[in-house]
Structures are given as structure tokens and as C-alpha cells.
TIDOZA-317650 format. One record per residue (C-alpha): residue in three letters; x, y, z. Coordinates in steps of 0.001 Angstrom, whole numbers, padded with zeros to 6 digits, always signed. Layout:
residues N
alaXYZ
...
END
This chain:
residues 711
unk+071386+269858+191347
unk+069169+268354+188507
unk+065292+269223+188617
unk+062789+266637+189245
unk+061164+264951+186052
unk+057876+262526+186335
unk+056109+260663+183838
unk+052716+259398+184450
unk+054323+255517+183349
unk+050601+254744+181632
unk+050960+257747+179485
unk+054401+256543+179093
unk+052945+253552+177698
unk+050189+255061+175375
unk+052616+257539+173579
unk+056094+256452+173729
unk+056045+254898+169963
unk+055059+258060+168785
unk+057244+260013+171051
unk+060274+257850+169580
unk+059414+258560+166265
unk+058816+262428+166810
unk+062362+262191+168280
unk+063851+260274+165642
unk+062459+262924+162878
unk+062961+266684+164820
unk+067089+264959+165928
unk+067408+264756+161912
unk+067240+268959+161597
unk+070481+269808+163971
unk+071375+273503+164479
unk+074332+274257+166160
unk+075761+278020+167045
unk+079057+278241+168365
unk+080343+280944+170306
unk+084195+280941+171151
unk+086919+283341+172231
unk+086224+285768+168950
unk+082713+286128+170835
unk+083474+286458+174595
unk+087405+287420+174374
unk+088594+285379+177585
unk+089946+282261+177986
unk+088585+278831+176377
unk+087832+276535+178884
unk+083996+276353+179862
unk+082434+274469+182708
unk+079246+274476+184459
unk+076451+276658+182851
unk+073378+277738+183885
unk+070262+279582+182193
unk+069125+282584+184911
unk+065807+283605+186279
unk+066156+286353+184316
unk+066968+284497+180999
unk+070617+285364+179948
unk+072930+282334+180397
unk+075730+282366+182825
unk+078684+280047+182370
unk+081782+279340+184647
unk+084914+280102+182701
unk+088297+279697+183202
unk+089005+284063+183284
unk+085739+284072+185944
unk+082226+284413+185209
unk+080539+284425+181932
unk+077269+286605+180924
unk+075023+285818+177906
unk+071811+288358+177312
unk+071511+287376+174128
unk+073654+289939+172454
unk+076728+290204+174068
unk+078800+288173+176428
unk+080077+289727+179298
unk+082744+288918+181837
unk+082509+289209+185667
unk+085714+288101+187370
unk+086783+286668+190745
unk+089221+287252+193556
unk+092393+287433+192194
unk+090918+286830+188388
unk+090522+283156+189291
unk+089484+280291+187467
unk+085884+278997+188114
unk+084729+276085+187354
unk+081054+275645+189368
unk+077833+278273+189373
unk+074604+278211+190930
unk+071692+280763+191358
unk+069276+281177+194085
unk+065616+282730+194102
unk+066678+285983+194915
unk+069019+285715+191870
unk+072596+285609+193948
unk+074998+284017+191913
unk+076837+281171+194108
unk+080467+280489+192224
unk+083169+277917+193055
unk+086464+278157+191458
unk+090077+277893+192213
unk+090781+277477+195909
unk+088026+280347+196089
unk+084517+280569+196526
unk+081573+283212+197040
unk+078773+284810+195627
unk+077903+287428+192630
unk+075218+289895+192761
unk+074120+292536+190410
unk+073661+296213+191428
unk+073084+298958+189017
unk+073800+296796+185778
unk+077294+295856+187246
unk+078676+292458+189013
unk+079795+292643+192552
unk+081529+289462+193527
unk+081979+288749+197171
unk+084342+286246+198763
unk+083324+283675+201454
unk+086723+282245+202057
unk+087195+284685+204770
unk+084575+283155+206567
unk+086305+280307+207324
unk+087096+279423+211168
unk+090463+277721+210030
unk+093000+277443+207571
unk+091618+274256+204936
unk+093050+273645+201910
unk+090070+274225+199464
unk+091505+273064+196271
unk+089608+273118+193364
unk+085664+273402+193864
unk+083733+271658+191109
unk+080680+271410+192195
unk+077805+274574+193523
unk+075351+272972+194735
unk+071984+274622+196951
unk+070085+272484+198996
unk+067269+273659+200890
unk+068951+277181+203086
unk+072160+276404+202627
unk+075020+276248+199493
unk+077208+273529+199379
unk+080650+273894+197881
unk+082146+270483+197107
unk+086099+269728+196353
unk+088145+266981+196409
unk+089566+268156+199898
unk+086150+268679+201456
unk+082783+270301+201449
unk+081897+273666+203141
unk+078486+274841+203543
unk+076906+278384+203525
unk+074340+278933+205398
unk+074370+282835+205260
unk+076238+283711+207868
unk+078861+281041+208506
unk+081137+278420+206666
unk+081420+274627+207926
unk+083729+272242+206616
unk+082252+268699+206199
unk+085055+266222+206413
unk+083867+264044+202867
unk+087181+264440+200440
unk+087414+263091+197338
unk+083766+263359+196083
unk+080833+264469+194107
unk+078058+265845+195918
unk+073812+265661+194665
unk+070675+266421+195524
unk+068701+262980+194624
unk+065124+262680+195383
unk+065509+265103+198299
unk+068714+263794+199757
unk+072612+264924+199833
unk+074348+262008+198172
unk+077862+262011+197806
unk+079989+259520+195555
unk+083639+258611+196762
unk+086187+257131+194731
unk+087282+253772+196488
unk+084105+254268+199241
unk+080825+253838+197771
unk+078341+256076+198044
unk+077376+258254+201326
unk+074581+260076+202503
unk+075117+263233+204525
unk+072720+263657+207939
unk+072721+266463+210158
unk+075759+267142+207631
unk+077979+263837+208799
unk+078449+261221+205888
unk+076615+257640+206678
unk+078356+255145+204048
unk+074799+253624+202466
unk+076423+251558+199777
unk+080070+250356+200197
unk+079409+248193+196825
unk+079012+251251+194880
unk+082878+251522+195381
unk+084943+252280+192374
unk+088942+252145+192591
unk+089619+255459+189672
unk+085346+256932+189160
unk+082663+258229+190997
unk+079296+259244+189974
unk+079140+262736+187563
unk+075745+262526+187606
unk+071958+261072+188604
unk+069023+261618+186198
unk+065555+260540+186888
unk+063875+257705+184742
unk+061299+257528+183117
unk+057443+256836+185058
unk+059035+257575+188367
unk+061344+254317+188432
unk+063888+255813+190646
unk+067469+257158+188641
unk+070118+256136+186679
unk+073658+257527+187925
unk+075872+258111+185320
unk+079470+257268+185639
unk+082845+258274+183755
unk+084107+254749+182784
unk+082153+252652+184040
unk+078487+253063+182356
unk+075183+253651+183651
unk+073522+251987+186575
unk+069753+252295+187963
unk+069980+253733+191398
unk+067157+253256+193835
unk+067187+256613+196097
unk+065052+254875+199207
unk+067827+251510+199303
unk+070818+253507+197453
unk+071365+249836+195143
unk+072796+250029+192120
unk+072183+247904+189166
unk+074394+247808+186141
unk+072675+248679+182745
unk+074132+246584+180270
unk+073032+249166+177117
unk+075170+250011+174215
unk+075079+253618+175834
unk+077310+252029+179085
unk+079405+251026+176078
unk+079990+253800+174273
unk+081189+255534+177180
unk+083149+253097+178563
unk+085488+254493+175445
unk+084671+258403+175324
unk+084167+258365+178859
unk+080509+260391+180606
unk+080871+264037+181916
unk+077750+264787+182759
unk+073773+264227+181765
unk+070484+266006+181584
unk+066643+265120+180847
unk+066430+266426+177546
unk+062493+267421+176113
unk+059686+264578+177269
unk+061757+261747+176758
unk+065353+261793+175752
unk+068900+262223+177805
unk+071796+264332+176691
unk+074993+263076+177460
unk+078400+265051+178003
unk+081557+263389+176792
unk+085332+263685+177902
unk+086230+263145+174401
unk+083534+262035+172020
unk+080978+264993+171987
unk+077476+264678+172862
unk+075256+261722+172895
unk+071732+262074+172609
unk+069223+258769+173786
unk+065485+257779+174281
unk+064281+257039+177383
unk+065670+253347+177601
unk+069195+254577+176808
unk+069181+253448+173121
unk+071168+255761+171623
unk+069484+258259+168780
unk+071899+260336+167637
unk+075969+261639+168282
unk+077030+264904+167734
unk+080615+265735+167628
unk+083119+268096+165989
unk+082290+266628+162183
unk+078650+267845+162694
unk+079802+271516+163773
unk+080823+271152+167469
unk+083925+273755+167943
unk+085559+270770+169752
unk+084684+266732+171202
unk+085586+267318+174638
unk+082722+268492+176350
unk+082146+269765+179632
unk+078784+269963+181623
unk+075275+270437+179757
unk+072232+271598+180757
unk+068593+272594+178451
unk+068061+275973+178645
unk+064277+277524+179016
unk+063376+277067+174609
unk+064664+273381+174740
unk+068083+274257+173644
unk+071134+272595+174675
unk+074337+274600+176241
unk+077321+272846+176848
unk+080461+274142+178158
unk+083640+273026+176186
unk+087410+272969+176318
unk+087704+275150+173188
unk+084249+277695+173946
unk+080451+277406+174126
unk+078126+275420+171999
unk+074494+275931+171628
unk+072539+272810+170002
unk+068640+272700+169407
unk+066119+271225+167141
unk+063756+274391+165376
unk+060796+271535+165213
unk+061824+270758+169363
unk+061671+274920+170251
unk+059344+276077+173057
unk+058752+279763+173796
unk+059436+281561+176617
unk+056218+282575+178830
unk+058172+285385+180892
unk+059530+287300+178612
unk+061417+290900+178576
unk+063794+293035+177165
unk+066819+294762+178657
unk+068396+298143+177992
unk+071687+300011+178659
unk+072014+303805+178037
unk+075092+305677+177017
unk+075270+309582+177107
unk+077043+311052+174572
unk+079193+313649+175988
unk+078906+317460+174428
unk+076377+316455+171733
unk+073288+316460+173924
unk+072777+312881+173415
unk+071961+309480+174128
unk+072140+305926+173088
unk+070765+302652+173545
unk+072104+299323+173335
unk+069061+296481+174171
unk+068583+292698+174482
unk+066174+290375+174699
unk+067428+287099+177359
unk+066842+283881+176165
unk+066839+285087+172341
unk+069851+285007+169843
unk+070096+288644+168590
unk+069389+287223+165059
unk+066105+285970+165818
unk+064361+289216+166802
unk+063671+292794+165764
unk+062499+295692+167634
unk+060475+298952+167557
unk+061529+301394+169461
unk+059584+305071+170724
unk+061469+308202+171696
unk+058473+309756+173251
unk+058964+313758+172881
unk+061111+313270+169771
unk+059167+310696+167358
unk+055582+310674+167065
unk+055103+306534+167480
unk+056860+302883+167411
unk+058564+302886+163679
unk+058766+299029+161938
unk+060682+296014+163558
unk+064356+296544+162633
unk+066624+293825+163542
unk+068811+296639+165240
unk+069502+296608+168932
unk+071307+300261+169135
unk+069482+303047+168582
unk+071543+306325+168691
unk+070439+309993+169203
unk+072311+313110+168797
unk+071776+317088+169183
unk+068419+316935+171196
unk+066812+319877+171915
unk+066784+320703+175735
unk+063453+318773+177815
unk+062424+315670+178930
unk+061997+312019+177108
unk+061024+308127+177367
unk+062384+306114+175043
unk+060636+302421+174849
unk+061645+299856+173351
unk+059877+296146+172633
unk+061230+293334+171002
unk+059449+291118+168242
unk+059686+287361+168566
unk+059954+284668+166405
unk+056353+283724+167095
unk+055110+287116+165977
unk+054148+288491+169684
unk+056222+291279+171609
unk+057664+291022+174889
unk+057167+293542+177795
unk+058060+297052+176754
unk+061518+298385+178658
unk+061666+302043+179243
unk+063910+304914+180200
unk+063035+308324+181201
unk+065570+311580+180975
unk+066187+315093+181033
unk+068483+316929+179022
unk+069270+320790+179599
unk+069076+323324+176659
unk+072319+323863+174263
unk+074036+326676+175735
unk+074557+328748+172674
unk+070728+328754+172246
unk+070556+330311+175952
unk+070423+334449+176222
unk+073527+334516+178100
unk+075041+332918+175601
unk+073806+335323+172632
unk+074306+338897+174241
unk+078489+337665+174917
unk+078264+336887+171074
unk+077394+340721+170702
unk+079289+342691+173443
unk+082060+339674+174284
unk+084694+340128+171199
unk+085405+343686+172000
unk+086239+343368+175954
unk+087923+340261+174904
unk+090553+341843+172394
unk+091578+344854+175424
unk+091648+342117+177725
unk+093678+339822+175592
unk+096289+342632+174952
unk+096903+343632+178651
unk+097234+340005+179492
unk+098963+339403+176718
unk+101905+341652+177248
unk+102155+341078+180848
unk+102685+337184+180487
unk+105061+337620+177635
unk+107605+339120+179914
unk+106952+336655+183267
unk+107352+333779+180278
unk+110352+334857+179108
unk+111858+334831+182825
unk+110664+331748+183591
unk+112026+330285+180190
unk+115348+331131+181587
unk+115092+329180+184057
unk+113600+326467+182516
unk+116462+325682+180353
unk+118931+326029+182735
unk+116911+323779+185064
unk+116119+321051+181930
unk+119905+321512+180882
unk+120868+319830+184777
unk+117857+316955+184311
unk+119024+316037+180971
unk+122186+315403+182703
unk+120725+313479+185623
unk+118605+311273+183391
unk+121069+310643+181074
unk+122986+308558+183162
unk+119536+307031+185065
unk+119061+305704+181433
unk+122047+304032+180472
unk+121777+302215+184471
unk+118204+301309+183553
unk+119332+300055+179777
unk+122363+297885+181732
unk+119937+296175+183877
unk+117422+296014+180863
unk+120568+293837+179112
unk+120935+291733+182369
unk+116862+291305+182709
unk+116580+289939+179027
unk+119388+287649+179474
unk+117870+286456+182376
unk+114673+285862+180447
unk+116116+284362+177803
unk+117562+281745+179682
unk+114816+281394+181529
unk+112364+280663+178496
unk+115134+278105+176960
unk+115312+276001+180392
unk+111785+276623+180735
unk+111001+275261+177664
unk+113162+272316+178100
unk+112254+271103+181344
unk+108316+271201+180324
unk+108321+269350+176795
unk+111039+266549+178713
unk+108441+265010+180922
unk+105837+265107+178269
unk+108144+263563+176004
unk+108798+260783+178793
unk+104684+260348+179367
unk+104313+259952+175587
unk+107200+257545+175395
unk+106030+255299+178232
unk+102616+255289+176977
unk+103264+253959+173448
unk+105240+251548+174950
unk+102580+250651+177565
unk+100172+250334+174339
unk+102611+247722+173198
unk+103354+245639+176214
unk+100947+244008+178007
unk+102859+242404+180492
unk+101476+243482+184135
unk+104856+244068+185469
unk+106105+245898+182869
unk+103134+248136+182954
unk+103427+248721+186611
unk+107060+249715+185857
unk+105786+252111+182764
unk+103028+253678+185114
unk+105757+254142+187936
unk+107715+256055+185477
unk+104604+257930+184042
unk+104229+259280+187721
unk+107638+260277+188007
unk+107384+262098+184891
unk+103916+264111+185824
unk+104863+264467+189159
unk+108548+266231+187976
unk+106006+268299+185745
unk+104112+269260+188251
unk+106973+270476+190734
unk+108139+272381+187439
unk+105222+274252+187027
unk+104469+274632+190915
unk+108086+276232+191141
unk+107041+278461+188123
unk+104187+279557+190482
unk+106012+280320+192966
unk+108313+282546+191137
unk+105402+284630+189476
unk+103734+284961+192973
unk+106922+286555+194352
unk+107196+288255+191267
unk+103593+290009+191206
unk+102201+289809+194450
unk+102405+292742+196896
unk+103430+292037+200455
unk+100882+291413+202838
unk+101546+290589+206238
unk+099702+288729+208489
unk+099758+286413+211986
unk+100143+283024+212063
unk+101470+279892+214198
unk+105230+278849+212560
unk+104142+275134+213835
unk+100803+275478+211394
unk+103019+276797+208708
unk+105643+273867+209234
unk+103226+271406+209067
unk+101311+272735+206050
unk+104657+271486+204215
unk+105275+268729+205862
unk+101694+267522+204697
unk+102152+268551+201479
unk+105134+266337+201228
unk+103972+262934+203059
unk+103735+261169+199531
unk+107313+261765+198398
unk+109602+258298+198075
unk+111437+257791+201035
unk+110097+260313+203124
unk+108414+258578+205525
unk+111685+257158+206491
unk+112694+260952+207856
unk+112354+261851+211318
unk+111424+265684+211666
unk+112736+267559+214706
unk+110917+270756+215577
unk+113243+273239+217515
unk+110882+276327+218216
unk+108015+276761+220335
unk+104861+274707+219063
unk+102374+277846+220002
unk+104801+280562+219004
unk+103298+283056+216432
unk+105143+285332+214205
unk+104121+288073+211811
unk+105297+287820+208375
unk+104106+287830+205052
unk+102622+284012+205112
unk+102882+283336+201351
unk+106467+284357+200980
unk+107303+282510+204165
unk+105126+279433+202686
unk+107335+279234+199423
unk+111082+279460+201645
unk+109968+276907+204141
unk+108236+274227+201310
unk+111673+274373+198921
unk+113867+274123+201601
unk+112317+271796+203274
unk+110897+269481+200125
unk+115081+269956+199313
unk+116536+268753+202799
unk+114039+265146+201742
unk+114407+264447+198447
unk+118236+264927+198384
unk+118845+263235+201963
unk+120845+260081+202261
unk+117870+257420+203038
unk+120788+254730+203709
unk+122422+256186+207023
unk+120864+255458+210897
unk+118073+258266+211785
unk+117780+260375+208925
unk+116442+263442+209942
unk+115449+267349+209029
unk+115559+270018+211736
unk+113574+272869+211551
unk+114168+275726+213765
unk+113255+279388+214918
unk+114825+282061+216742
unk+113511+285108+218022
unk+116189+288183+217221
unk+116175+291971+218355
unk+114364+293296+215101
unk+113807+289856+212925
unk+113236+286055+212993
unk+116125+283696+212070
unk+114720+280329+210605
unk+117170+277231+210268
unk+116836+273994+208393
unk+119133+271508+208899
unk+119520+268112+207808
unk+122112+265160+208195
unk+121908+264115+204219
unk+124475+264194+201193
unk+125853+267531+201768
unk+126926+270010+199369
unk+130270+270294+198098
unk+132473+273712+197901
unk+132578+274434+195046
unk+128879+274258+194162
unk+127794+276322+197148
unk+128638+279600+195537
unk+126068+278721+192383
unk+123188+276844+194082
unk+121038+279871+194004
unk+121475+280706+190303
unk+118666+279955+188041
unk+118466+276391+186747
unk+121604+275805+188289
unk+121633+272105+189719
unk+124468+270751+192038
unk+124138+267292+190845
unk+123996+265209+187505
unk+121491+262921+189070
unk+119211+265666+190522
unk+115753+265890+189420
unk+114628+268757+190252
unk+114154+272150+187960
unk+117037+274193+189550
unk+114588+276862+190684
unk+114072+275945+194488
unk+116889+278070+196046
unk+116902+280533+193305
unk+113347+281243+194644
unk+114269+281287+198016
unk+116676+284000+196943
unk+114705+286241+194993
unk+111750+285978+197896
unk+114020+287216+200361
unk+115416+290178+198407
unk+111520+290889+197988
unk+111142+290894+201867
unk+114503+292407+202576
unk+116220+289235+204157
unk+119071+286833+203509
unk+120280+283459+203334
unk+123475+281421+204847
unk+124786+278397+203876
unk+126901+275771+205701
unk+127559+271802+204149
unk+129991+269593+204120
unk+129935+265933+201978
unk+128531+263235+203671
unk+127377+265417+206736
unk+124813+267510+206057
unk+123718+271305+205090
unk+122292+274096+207095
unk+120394+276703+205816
unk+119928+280218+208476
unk+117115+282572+206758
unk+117274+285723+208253
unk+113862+288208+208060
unk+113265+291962+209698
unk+110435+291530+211884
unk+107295+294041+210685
unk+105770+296293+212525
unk+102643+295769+214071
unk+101028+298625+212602
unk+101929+296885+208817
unk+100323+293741+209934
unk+097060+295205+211117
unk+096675+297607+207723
unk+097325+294260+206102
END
């Protein structure tokens, strides 16, 4: 994941006085070039980043994947628009990307991104999570999550059971860091434990940089500090530095070799650190010195010494002028534009690796102009009205050290203007004549088959007037009923997000004031009860814009695979260990349905039959079952909890609407469930009584087999 870095350690010994003073002087003259959402026009949040074989810089971004050639950023999205959060290139310049429960590959054909998906590859149904780290390791890609690894090796997807991890390539090993384990190394891909005392209860390793003269690594932790970490014995040794300091407080994100002999450091929250080679820390750059924010992201030094770092609020690029290098390989990139009915062209060129303010170019349009004109610091060059032949254009780009990079060219054809053709000149002479007896015959003749058809145009518009009149005032009535909805929906919405946070911020400034253990368990308890009511907010929110947006897809799958899927999700839930869950369908039975739809009925009827049961009673349980009908599936959950009393049972699938003072939930569950099943054409019954227990009967058309297979 990090290239190698040796230092001869007598060299190290002969020049490092004079290296630290070089360093001190060139970290005094700080540049700093932001680029933010004005620039790229997607969403904020940058993560991993890369610099390309070819040059440009490619950064994961929240909206997909970001594009940098120097004078434009471009966008290449995911699956589904997804986040991604992970990028990695191979020799053959594929793109590897991990991102939100999604991962694949990008490639580039004919100037545009093709993104393929390798989810589909898998042999199973694994929850993939979020994958934050790309990582390729000899043949293979490795996308690590915190619910597993899966490895590429061009034709198939594994899953290597290691959750809750970071994976590295260290010295020519796969090392993976655990919370709560220690640290692992994976063999014929199985994880050995190497080094249980590397355990940490809440951090992991982020990152392992090579010191200086060969001396093995330091792995760089979030809260904990820096340790030396020897790659043959996998010990660790704490560095007691005022670097491990430091970010004990801001907390480590990441860290890079910076130039001969300094480290650039990453922060959660307090910027970027910069350090000689024994950790002694030089220089800290944050949002007073020109950051766009303090919360940084991963970092990496781009081919010219520069720094990139991803951010929460954009992209910052920091380097030293005295620190640049050049770039050996250099080229420059065009894109051509035809301009349509002016016998035309333009040209739009870049230069990777270069900010667009930095160079100039001379361009040649060979069967036009006669040579290369001056350097311009222009990088569109436009021409119009072109006589009919063939051209080159070539461009080359002037650099900041005074030499040119590689020319680009482009060759073309364009035909002769048509009114310069004979054809065009002799129906200038002879055409206006034939046209005016032509025009006149026509004329007349469609004048009298208009005014027929008029007639019955207006007596046919007269009727549709009619018609749509009263389609429009329907469609205004259920415009009135959709915005009442929404505003309703925006005030509870509203509401039920900012409560929780107001809790969390509550219970931590009171947490800041007591220090008592037990009252800090008891604020921490409550802290979780808070996020984890946010979360189930926003989850149900989801849920309600995936029915909303998503077309219906159908698909096979095992009900027992779906049930449990739930049931998982829900194992951590107070109490609910304490419910016995009785399956009443075949285990291997398989039905066709549309599986995300299904998903959402099943998890909030389900997750509603727990946390509203009565724990108290002998054998609480939930019953799930499924029923096979002539044309459709009937699903039933029933439980043996509180009940439901009459005279909510009429309301419980309104919007927000909650049957109890003391519920917690967001009152969105069964309105959910409802508006899913009008989406797949279905219904719901209800059947409770106080103290006894509800039932719930879903009832779903069964889809044709021919749907499922198009699907």
C-alpha cells in the first residue's frame, strides 16, 4: 500500500544535520492550493487519493470517482452513484475502487470512464459494508471492510473471514490490524494471529511507514501514538515522542514518507503534521495557514513532491517551491470538439501533473498556420469557417523549467462549404424561378387540406380540453394531499433527527463534568441509545426513499436466508436474546419476489414484534411464517407480546403515528410496510389483542417467471 523507502544509514549519518536544516528552511515557504466543490461540483467529502501512471490525480469522493489532469476535474461515478471511499491503480492503468457496499474496477476507453462491478462475482450473499481500504498485492486486489476481505484475482471473488480490520502490504507481507486482536498475518489467505499484544480495545493500525536506514517501520495509530514495528518478529515498541502526543489529542489518519527525510501526517481533527526522520515534529499546518478545513483524510506525495490530501470539506494541495522535483515522463493531453455547421474545431488541452497556471503552450494547425506561435498560457484553442481539406493540429506545453513536453497531435478532414460547391451555385441561378411555380401549386393545394383538417382539430382539441380539465384539478387534489404529506413529513423529520443529537450533546457535557465511572457508564449507555435511535431514524428514512425511487426488480432467493439476514441484523438489540424465534415455512423453500422490498417488510416487522414484546412473560417468542397461495405468497408474523389496542389499530400505519407514549421508535416502520406493498401490489392484515399478542398476514401476487429472469 505504501512504497518501499531505504536509506543507506551511513549516509544517513553524514548528511542528516544538513538535511534537517534544508528541511527546516524550504517548510518556512508553504504554498497551499485548495480546490473544493466551486472546482469539482460534487460532494465534499474526499478520501483516498492517488497520483496515476499517467499523471492526473484521482481521488475517491463521496459522488464516485474524482479526475484531476491538471485543468479540470472530472467525475466518474459508480453503481448506483455510490459513495467511494478507497482507489488503487494497477500497471495496466485499471482503476480498482471500493466504496459503499460496492466494489469494482474503472477503465478508460475513448477518453470516457467505464466502471465495472465485481459484486456480482460473489459466490454468496456477504454483507460488504463499507470498503475502506484498495489494496493490490502481487496478482490479486484486496478489498478490505469491517465485515471482511474479498480478493480479486481476475476472474473470481473470495471472501477472507478477517472483520473488523485494516489490511497492508509491509515489507512484502499482508498484515492486518484488528481492534481487540492484535495484529495477523494472512497465509495462503487464512489469518495467523502474530502479535496478540498489539491488541487495542477502540484502534487499530491506519498506517506503517518505513524508517529511516532500513530499521524496520513505525505503525501509526489513531489514539494511541506511534510504535516501531519489526516486520520479521511483528513486536511493537512504543515511541514515547512528542509526535505520539500530539496525536493522542488530534488523533492519526494516515502517514506518508515525505522527500528524503520527513513524514507527513493526516489528522482527524488537527490538520497535517509534518516531522524529521526521528518524529520531532517540524512544522503543523492547519486551517489558520490556508487548509479549507482540519479534518483531514488520507495523504499521499504526488510525482513533483507535492502533498494531496483528501478532506471533509474538498482537496488540498501543499508543497514547498524550494522542495519541487520535475517530472521525467512528461506529456500533454487533448480533447477535440467539432463545431457543428461552422466547419470547425476546437481544442481543450492539459498537461498531468501541472497546475494549469504554471504552463503555457504553442500550438500548430498544420495546413492553416505556417508554424508554433509564442507560449500563451491558454489551453483552448478554437477554429472556425475552415476551408474544406485535411489538418494536424499539435500542441506542446512549456514548463516551469523552460523545456517542452512531448508534442500531442490530432489529424482531420473537413469537407468543402457547400455553397462554395457547383451544385450549390447553378440552384442559386436557375433554383428561385422553379421554386416560386412550385411554391404556388403547393401552396394552394395545402391551403385547402389545412383548412379541413383545422376543422377537425378544434373540434377534436375542444373534447381534450374537456378531458384534461378535469385530469388537472385530480392531479392538483393529490398535489394538495402530497405537500401535506411532505410537510409533515419534514416537521417530524426534523424533530426526530436534532432530538437525539440534542440528547448526545447533553450527555456529553455532562460526561465532561462528571468523572465518576458509574455515572459515565450510565451517560455512555444513554449516548448509545441516543445514536442508535438516530440511526434506526435515518435507516427507516432509507428505506422509504428506496421504495420510493427504486424500480422493481425481481429475483430468487431462499425465505430462510432472507429471515435470517434480519434476525442477524437484530442480535444486539436489549432483550432480544431472551426471544425464542419459531420458523413455520420450509427451511429450503425459495420464492421469487423483489428481495429488497421483501427485505424492508420482513426487518420492520420483525425488529417491531422484539422491541415492543413483553420480556417479563414465560417463552417469549416471534413466529414467522409462509404460505404458498394459488397466485401469491402470504407471510405471517406473529408474536405473544403487549398487543395492540383497538382503537390504535386503525392509525398504526400513518406516518409518524406511534401507538404508545413510551415507544421509541420514529413511527415510520408500518407506514413503510404500507407504502412497499402498494408499490408491489399487496396488502396487509392486522389482528391484536392487549396482553396477547399481534399478527401481521402480508399478502404478495406471485411474479411471473418470465419477470424474474428479465430481472
Amino acid at each position: 500500500m505504501r512504497g518501499s523507502w531505504t536509506i543507506i544509514g551511513t549516509l544517513l549519518c553524514i548528511f542528516l544535520g544538513t538535511s534537517l536544516v534544508n528541511a527546516q528552511s524550504f517548510l518556512d515557504s508553504l504554498v497551499i492550493r485548495a480546490f473544493n466543490q466551486a472546482h469539482y461540483r460534487v460532494a465534499s467529502f474526499n478520501y483516498t487519493g492517488i497520483q496515476g501512471l499517467d499523471n492526473r490525480i484521482y481521488f475517491a469522493n463521496e459522488s464516485g470517482m474524482l479526475c484531476y489532469n491538471g485543468s479540470k476535474w472530472q467525475l466518474a461515478p459508480i453503481k448506483e452513484f455510490k459513495s467511494v471511499f478507497s482507489i488503487a491503480q494497477a500497471d495496466d492503468s485499471t482503476v480498482y475502487l471500493g466504496g459503499d457496499s460496492e466494489f469494482g474496477y474503472m477503465r478508460e476507453v475513448d477518453g470516457d470512464f467505464q466502471y465495472t462491478s465485481l459484486t456480482p462475482l460473489l459466490a454468496d450473499t456477504f454483507k460488504i459494508g463499507e470498503i475502506w481500504q484498495t489494496l493490490i498485492y502481487e496478482d490479486a486486489v484486496y478489498f478490505s471492510g469491517y465485515y471482511g476481505i474479498f480478493k480479486y484475482n481476475g476472474n473470481r471473488i473470495t471472501r477472507i473471514n478477517q472483520t473488523d480490520g485494516h489490511i497492508f502490504s509491509v515489507d512484502g507481507k499482508l498484515i492486518v490490524s484488528v481492534f481487540g486482536k492484535g495484529l495477523f498475518e494472512l497465509v495462503d489467505d487464512k489469518p495467523v494471529l502474530r502479535n496478540p499484544d498489539a491488541a487495542m480495545a477502540n484502534d487499530i493500525a491506519f498506517s506503517f511507514i518505513p524508517r529511516p536506514g532500513g530499521q524496520g517501520y513505525y505503525m501509526v495509530t489513531s489514539e494511541n501514538g506511534f510504535f516501531e514495528f519489526n516486520a520479521q518478529t511483528f513486536d511493537i515498541n512504543y515511541v514515547d515522542s512528542e509526535l505520539s502526543d500530539l496525536t493522542k489529542e488530534i488523533w492519526s489518519y494516515d502517514a506518508t514518507v515525505f522527500g528524503d527525510s520527513l513524514y507527513a501526517i493526516s489528522t482527524w481533527s488537527g490538520g497535517l503534521i509534518i516531522t524529521n526522520a526521528e518524529l520531532e515534529v517540524k512544522k503543523v499546518i492547519n486551517s489558520k495557514k490556508g487548509l479549507n478545513t482540519d479534518e483531514m483524510r488520507e495523504v499521499f506525495e504526488g510525482e513533483r513532491g507535492h502533498l494531496w490530501v483528501g478532506t471533509n470539506s474538498g482537496i488540498s494541495e501543499v508543497y514547498w517551491p524550494s522542495h519541487e522535483r520535475e517530472i521525467t515522463d512528461v506529456s500533454t493531453v487533448l480533447t477535440t470538439k467539432e463545431k457543428d455547421g461552422q466547419n470547425g474545431i476546437s481544442f481543450e488541452f492539459a498537461t498531468p501533473g501541472y497546475h494549469i497556471s504554471e504552463i503555457e503552450y504553442t500550438s500548430y494547425l498544420e495546413g492553416f498556420e505556417k508554424d508554433f506561435g509564442p507560449p500563451r498560457r491558454d489551453f483552448i484553442k478554437e477554429y472556425t469557417n475552415l476551408d474544406g481539406g485535411e489538418y494536424s493540429f499539435r500542441v506542446k506545453a512549456k514548463l516551469p523549467n523552460g523545456n517542452f513536453s512531448e508534442e500531442a497531435h490530432y489529424s482531420f478532414a473537413l469537407p468543402t462549404p457547400f455553397y462554395l460547391t457547383p451544385e450549390f451555385i447553378v440552384s442559386v441561378i436557375l433554383g428561385p424561378t422553379a421554386l416560386f411555380f412550385l411554391f404556388y401549386y403547393l401552396r394552394t393545394k395545402q391551403l385547402k387540406v389545412m383548412n379541413e383538417r383545422l376543422e377537425a382539430i378544434v373540434a377534436s382539441r375542444t373534447k381534450e380540453l374537456v378531458t384534461k380539465q378535469g385530469q388537472l384539478q385530480e392531479t392538483n387534489n393529490h398535489l394538495k394531499v402530497i405537500n401535506s404529506e411532505l410537510d409533515n413529513f419534514v416537521y417530524r423529520s426534523s424533530h426526530d433527527l436534532v432530538a437525539p443529537l440534542k440528547s448526545l450533546r447533553g450527555l456529553i457535557r455532562l460526561a465532561s463534568i462528571d468523572r465518576d465511572e458509574k455515572s459515565l457508564n450510565t451517560y455512555f449507555e444513554k449516548m448509545n441509545a441516543s445514536v442508535v435511535k438516530l440511526e434506526e431514524f435515518i435507516r427507516s428514512i432509507m428505506e422509504y426513499s428506496t421504495n420510493s425511487k427504486v424500480e422493481l426488480s425481481y429475483g430468487h432467493t431462499k425465505f430462510d436466508d432472507m429471515v435470517e439476514s434480519v434476525c442477524d441484523d437484530l442480535r444486539f438489540y436489549e432483550d432480544a436474546d431472551k426471544i425464542k424465534l419459531i420458523k413455520s415455512y420450509d427451511l429450503d423453500l425459495e420464492i421469487c419476489c423483489d428481495i429488497k422490498r421483501i427485505n424492508i417488510l420482513l426487518s420492520n416487522l420483525i425488529t417491531n414484534a422484539i422491541k415492543y414484546h413483553n420480556y417479563d412473560q414465560e417463552d417469549p417468542y416471534v413466529e414467522v411464517g409462509l404460505k404458498i397461495l394459488d397466485g401469491g405468497y402470504e407471510f405471517v408474523i406473529r408474536d405473544n407480546g403487549s398487543g395492540i389496542s383497538n382503537k390504535h389499530q386503525k392509525r398504526i400505519f400513518d406516518m409518524f403515528y406511534r401507538a404508545s407514549e413510551n415507544s421509541q421508535g420514529s413511527g415510520l416502520g408500518l407506514y413503510i410496510v404500507q407504502e412497499t406493498l402498494k408499490t408491489l401490489g399487496g396488502r396487509i392484515e392486522v389482528e391484536s389483542e392487549v396482553g396477547k399478542g399481534t399478527t401481521f398476514k402480508v399478502f404478495i401476487k406471485r411474479v411471473p417467471e418470465k419477470e424474474a429472469v428479465l430481472a
